[in-house]
C-alpha positions in Angstrom: 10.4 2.8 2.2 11.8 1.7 -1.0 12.9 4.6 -3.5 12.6 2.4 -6.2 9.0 2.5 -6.7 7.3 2.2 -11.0 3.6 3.4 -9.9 1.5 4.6 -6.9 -1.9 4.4 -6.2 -4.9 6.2 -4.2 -7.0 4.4 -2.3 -10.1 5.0 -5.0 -7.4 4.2 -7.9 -6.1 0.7 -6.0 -9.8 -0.3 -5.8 -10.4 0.0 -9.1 -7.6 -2.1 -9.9 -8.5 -4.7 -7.7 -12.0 -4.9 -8.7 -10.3 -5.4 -12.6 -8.3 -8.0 -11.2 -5.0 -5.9 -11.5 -3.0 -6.4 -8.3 -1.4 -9.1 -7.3 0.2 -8.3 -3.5 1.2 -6.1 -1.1 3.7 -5.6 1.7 3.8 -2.9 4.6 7.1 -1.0 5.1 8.2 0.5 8.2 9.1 4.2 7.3 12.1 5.6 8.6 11.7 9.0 8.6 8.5 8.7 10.5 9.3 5.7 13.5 6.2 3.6 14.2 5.0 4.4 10.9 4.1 2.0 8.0 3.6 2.5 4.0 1.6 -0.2 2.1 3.5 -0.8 -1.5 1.5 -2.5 -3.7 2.2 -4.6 -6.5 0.3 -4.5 -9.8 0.3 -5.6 -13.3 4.0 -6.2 -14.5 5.2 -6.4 -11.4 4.9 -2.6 -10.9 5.1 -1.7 -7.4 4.4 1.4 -5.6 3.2 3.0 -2.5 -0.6 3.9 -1.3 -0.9 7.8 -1.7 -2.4 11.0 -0.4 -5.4 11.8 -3.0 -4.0 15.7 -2.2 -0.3 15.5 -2.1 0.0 12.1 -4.3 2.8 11.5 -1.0 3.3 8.2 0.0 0.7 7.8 3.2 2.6 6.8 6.7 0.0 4.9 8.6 0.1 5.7 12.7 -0.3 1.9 13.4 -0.7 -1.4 11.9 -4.1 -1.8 12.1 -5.1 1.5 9.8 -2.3 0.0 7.1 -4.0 -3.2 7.0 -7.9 -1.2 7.1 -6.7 0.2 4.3 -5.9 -2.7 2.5 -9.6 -4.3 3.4 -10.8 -1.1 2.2 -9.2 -2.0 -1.2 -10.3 -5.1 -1.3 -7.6 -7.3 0.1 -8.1 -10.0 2.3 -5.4 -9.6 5.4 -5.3 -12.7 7.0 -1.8 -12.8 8.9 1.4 -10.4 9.3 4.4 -12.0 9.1 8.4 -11.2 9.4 9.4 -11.8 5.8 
């Protein structure tokens, strides 16, 4: 993941930001201290971009697989409609 994150959001926090209208994207990251891993970074007003956190640790989250990154994202309100190589 990118150290260069501005922001970070919950889950509860990144819905309330879509349901203002607030973000504008997202991306998933592979993580490389955790292989097979992916962080969703989100970006926000401003372009501020950050990654999803743990409500407990406020940690970036490393999802296990693809598909619990992008339920994630549904969760939030995104609509996920292809992955592709960037």
């Amino acid at each position: 993941m990118s150290s260069s994150y501005i922001t970070s959001w919950t889950v509860s926090q990144a819905k309330r930001d879509f349901a203002l209208g607030l973000l504008k994207s997202f991306r998933l990251e592979a993580v490389p201290m955790a292989p097979g891993s992916w962080a969703v970074v989100i970006v926000g007003p401003l372009n501020t971009h950050g990654p999803l956190v743990d409500v407990r640790t406020k940690g970036p989250r490393a999802f296990k697989t693809l598909d619990a990154a992008v339920g994630s994202l549904v969760d939030i309100g995104f609509r996920v409609d292809a992955l592709v190589k960037g």
